[in-house]
C-alpha positions as CSV (number, residue, x, y, z in Angstrom):
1,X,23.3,-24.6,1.6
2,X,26.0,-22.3,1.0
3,X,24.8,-18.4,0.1
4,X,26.7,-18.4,-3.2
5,X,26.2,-21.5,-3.9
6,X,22.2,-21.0,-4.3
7,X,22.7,-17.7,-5.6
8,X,25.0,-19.2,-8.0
9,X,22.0,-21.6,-9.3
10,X,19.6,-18.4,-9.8
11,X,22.6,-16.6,-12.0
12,X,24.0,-19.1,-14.2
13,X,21.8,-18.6,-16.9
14,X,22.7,-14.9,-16.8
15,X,26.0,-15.3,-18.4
16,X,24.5,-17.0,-21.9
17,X,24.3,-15.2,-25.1
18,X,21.1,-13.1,-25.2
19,X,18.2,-13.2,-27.8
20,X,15.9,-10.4,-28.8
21,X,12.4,-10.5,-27.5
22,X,9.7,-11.3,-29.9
23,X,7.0,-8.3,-30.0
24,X,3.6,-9.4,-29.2
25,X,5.1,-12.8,-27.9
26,X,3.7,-13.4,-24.0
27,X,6.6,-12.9,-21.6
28,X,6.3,-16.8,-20.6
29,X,4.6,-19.7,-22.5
30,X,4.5,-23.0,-20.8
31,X,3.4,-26.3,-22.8
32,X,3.0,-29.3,-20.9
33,X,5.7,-28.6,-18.6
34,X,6.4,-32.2,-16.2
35,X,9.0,-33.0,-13.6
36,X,9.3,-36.4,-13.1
37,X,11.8,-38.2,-10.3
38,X,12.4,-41.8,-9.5
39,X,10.2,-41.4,-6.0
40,X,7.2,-39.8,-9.3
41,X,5.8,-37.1,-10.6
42,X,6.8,-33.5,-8.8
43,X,4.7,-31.7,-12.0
44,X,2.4,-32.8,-14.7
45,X,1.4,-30.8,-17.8
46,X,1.6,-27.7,-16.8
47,X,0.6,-25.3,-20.0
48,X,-0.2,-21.1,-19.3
49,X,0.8,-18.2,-20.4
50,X,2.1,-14.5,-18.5
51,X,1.3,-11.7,-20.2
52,X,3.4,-8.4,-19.5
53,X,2.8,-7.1,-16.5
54,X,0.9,-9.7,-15.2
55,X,1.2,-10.6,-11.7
56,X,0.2,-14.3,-10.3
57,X,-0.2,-16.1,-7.4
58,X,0.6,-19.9,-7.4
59,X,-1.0,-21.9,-4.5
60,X,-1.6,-25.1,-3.6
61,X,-0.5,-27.8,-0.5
62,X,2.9,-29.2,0.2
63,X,4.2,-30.9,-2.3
64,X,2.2,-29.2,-5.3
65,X,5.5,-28.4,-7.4
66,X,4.9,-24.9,-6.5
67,X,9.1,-24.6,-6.4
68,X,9.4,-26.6,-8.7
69,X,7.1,-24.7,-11.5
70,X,9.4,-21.7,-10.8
71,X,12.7,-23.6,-10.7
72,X,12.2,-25.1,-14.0
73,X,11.1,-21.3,-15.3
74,X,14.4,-20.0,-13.5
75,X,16.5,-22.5,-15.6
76,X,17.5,-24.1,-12.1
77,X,15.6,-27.0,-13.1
78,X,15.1,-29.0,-16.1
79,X,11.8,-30.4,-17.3
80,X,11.2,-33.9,-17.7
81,X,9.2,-33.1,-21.1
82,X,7.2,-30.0,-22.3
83,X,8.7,-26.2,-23.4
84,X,9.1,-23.6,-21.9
85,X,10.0,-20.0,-24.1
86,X,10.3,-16.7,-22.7
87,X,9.0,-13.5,-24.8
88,X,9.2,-16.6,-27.7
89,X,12.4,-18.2,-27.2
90,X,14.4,-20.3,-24.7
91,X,14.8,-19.4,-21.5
92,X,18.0,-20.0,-21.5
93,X,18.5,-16.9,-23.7
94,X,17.4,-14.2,-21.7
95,X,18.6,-11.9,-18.8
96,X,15.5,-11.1,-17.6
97,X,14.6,-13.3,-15.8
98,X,15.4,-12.7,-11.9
99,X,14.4,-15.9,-9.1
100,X,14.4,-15.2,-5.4
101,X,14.7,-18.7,-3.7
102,X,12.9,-19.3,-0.1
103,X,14.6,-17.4,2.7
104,X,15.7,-20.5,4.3
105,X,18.0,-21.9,1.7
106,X,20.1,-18.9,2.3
107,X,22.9,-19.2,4.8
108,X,22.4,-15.8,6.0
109,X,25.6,-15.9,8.3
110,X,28.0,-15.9,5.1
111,X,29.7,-13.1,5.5
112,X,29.0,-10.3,2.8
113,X,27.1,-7.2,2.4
114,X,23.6,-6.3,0.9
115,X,25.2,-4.0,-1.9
116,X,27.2,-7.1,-2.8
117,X,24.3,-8.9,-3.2
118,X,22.5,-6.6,-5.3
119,X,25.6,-6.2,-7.4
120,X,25.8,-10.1,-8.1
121,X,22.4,-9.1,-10.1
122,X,24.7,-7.3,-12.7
123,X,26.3,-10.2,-13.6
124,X,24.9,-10.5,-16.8
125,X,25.8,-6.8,-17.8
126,X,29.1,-7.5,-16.4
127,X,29.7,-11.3,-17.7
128,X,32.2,-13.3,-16.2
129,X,34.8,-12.4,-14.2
130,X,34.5,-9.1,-15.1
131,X,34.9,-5.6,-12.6
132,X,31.7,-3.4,-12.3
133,X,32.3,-0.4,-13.0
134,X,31.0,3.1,-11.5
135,X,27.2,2.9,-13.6
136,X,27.0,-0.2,-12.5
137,X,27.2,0.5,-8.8
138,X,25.1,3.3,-9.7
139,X,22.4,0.9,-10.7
140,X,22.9,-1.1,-7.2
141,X,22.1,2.9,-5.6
142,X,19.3,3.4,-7.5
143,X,17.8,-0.7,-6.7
144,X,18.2,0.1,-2.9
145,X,17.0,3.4,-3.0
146,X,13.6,2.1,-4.8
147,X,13.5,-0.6,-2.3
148,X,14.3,2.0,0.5
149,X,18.1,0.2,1.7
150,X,19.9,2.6,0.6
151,X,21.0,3.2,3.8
152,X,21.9,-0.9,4.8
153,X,24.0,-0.9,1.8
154,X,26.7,-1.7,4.0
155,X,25.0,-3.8,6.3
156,X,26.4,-7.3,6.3
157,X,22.9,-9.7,5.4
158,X,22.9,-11.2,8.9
159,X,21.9,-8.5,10.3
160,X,19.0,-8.0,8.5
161,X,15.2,-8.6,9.3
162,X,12.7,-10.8,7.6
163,X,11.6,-8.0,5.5
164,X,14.8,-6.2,5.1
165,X,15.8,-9.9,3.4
166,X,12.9,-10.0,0.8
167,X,13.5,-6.1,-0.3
168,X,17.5,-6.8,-1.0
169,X,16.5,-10.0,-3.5
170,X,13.8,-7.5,-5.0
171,X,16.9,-4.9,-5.1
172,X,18.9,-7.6,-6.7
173,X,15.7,-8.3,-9.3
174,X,16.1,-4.7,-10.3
175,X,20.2,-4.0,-10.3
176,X,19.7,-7.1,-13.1
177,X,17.0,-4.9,-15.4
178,X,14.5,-7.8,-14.6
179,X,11.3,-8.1,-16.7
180,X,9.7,-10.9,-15.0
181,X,10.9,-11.9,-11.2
182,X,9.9,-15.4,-9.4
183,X,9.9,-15.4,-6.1
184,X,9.2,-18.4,-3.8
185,X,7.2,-18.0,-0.6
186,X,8.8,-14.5,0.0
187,X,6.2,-13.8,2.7
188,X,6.4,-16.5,5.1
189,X,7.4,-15.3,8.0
190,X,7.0,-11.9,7.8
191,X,5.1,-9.3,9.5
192,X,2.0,-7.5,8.9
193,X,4.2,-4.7,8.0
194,X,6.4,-6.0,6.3
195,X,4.2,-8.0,3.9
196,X,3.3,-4.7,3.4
197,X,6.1,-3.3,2.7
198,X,7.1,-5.8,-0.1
199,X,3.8,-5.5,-1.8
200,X,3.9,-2.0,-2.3
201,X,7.4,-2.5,-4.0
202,X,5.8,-4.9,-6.0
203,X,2.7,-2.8,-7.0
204,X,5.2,0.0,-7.9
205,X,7.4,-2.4,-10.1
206,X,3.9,-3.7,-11.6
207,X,3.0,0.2,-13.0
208,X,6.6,0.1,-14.3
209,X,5.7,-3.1,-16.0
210,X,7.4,-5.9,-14.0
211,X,5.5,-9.3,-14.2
212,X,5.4,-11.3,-11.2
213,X,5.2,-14.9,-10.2
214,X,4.7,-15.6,-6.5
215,X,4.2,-19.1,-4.9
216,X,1.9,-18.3,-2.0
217,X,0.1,-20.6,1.1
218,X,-1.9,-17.8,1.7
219,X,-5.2,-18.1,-0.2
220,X,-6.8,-14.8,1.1
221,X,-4.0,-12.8,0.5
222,X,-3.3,-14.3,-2.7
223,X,-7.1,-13.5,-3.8
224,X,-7.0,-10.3,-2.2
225,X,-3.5,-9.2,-4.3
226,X,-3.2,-11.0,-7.6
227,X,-4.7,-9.8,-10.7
228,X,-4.9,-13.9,-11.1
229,X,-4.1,-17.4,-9.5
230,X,-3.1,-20.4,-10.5
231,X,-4.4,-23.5,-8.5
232,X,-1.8,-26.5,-8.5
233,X,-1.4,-29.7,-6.7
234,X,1.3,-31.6,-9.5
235,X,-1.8,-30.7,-12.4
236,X,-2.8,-27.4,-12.3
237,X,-6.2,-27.3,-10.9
238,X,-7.3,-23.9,-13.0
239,X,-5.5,-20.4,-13.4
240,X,-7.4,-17.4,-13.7
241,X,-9.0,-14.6,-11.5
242,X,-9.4,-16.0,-8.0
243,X,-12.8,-15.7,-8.4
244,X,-13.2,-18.3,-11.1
245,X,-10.2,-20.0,-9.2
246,X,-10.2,-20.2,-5.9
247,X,-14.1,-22.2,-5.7
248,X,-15.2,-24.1,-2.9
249,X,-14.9,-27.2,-5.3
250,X,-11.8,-26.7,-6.8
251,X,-10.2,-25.9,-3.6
252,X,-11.9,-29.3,-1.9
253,X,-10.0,-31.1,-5.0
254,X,-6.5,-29.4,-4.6
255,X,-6.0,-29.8,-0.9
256,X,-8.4,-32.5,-0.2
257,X,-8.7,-33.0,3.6
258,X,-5.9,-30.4,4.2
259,X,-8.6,-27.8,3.7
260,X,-11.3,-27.0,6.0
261,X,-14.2,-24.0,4.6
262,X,-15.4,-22.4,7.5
263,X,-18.3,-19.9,6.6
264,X,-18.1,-16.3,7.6
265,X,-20.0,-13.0,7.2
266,X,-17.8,-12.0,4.4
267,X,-18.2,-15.7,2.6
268,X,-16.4,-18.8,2.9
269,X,-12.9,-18.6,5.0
270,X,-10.2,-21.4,3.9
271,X,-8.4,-23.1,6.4
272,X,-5.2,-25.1,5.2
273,X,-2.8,-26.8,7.8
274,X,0.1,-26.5,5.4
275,X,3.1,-24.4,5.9
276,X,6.0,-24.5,4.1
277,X,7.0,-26.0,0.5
278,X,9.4,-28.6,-0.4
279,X,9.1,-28.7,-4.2
């Protein structure tokens, strides 16, 4: 897929009229939220709530509707049935709400440069067909200075690493003012350091009051980094801490034979043979 044509997907919603936020209101509700195709059911019923500066962990095997929960939140996607509000109105209505897609549905040989990536998060400041003007490539400084690219500004995207990758989408998050950010498998594939890298980011953008939503395969990182974790295979199999989530049972009922406990001095270790997402 083309690059701006999936970026294109993640920014339309940016260009509708914007609503207040309601005080008090959680950043996202979610009632009954289901994704049905003619092949059946990607998502059933999925109902939570995000409080500010939250950040959770979505897990669960192939097929779970891991992209697909945050494609419907991103406005990409449209539900089957259920609502959806953000800070207590439509989705649709707000700004702030920033969605990195997978790494791979990016054709990373198009030929542009990482500051005009994290520029095409101003759109909604902008609107449509509009110049940005000097404080607005002042923001894009200040994004890739935070995520430490100042210096690749220039750099055209296909010569960047894994990591390099993840930090310009997070750079993009933040050029658009983004409250809550959704980002799909952004560490697959990456190093030690530079899974690293991107967490402290995020644990920065976290004490700034930045909610997150990651979809993860990784249950010990997930239960080592998130405050809490939603399990999901099409239902959602229980969202809380990863201690009340991630249970041998409820892991057994998730990923069924795809899981395999294996017990270690530190407790039980879980052993998936997934790998990568398609909804």
């Amino acid at each position: 897929m083309a690059f701006f044509e999936e970026l294109h997907k993640t920014t339309q919603h940016l260009l509708r009229q914007r609503q207040p936020h309601q005080v008090d209101a959680p950043i996202l509700r979610a009632q009954n939220i289901s994704v049905h195709y003619e092949s059946g059911a990607a998502l059933e019923n999925a109902d939570f709530e995000l409080m500010v500066g939250e950040r959770l962990a979505v897990v669960g095997p192939n097929g779970a509707g891991k992209s697909t929960l945050l494609k419907v939140i991103a406005g990409v996607l449209q539900p089957t049935s259920g609502h959806l509000e953000i800070y207590g109105s439509e989705p649709g209505s707000h700004i702030c709400i920033a969605y990195v897609p997978q790494r791979n549905l990016v054709d990373w040989n198009f030929p542009v440069t990482v500051a005009d990536v994290v520029m095409m998060g101003r759109v909604g400041q902008l609107g449509l067909f509009r110049n940005p003007k000097a404080r607005d490539w002042e923001r894009v400084q200040r994004a890739l200075q935070i995520v430490r690219m100042d210096h690749l500004a220039h750099r055209q995207i296909n010569q960047l690493s894994g990591g390099q990758q993840q930090r310009m989408f997070i750079a993009r998050a933040l050029a658009q003012e983004a409250e809550l950010m959704l980002m799909d498998e952004p560490i697959t594939g990456l190093d030690i350091n530079s899974q690293d890298e991107v967490f402290g980011i995020l644990d920065q953008l976290q004490g700034q009051g930045v909610t997150v939503m990651i979809s993860l395969h990784d249950l010990k990182m997930a239960a080592q980094r998130f405050d809490r974790v939603m399990l999901l295979n099409k239902q959602m199999m229980g969202i809380g801490t990863p201690q009340e989530v991630l249970t041998p049972e409820k892991l057994v009922a998730a990923y069924g034979g795809h899981l395999h406990l294996v017990p270690t001095e530190d407790g039980l270790l879980a052993l998936g043979d997934t790998c990568c997402d398609d909804e």
